[in-house]
C-alpha positions in Angstrom: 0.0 0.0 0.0 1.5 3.3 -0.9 1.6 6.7 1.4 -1.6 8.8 0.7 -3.6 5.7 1.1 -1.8 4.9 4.3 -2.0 8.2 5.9 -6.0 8.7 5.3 -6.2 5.1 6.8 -4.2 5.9 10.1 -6.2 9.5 10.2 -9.2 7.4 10.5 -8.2 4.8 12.8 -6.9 7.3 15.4 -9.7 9.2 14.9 -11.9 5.7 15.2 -10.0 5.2 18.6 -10.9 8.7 19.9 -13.9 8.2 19.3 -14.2 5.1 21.1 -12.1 5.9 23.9 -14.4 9.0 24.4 -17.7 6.7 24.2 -15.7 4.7 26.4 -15.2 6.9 29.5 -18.7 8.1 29.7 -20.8 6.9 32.8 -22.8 4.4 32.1 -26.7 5.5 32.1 -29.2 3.1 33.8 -32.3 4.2 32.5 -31.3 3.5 29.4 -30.3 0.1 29.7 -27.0 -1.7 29.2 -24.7 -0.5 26.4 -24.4 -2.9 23.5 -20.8 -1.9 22.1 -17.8 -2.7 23.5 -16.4 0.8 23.5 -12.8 -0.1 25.2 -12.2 -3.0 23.3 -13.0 -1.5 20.4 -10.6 1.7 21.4 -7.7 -1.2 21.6 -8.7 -2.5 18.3 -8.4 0.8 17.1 -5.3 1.4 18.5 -3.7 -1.2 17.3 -4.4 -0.4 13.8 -2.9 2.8 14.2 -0.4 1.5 15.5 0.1 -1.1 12.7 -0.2 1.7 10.3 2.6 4.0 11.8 5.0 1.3 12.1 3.8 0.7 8.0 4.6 4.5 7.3 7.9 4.9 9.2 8.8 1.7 6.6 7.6 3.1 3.7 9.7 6.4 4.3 12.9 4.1 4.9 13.2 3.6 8.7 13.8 0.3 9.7 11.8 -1.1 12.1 12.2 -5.3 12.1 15.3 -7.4 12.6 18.0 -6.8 10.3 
């Protein structure tokens, strides 16, 4: 996968991981019953794809991240 692609992709799963980590920390509301998506795991999930991705970019601009 080359950069542009790569950058929009990380953009969006940091932004993805904000948004859970956000939903995440709310309190949880009674009244309105149990909450039906996994908002921390998903913020890990998303985390880890961002992370993916940077380690992906730093080896697409020459950095050397692996065994050598």
């Amino acid at each position: 996968m080359e950069m542009i692609p790569t950058l929009g992709l990380t953009a969006l799963s940091a932004a993805f991981t904000a948004f859970c980590g956000w939903r995440g920390a709310r309190p949880p509301d009674f009244s309105k019953g149990p909450r039906l998506a996994p908002w921390r795991f998903l913020m890990v999930l998303g985390a880890t794809a961002t992370l993916i991705l940077t380690v992906h970019i730093l080896n697409l601009v020459g950095v050397a991240t692996g065994r050598t």
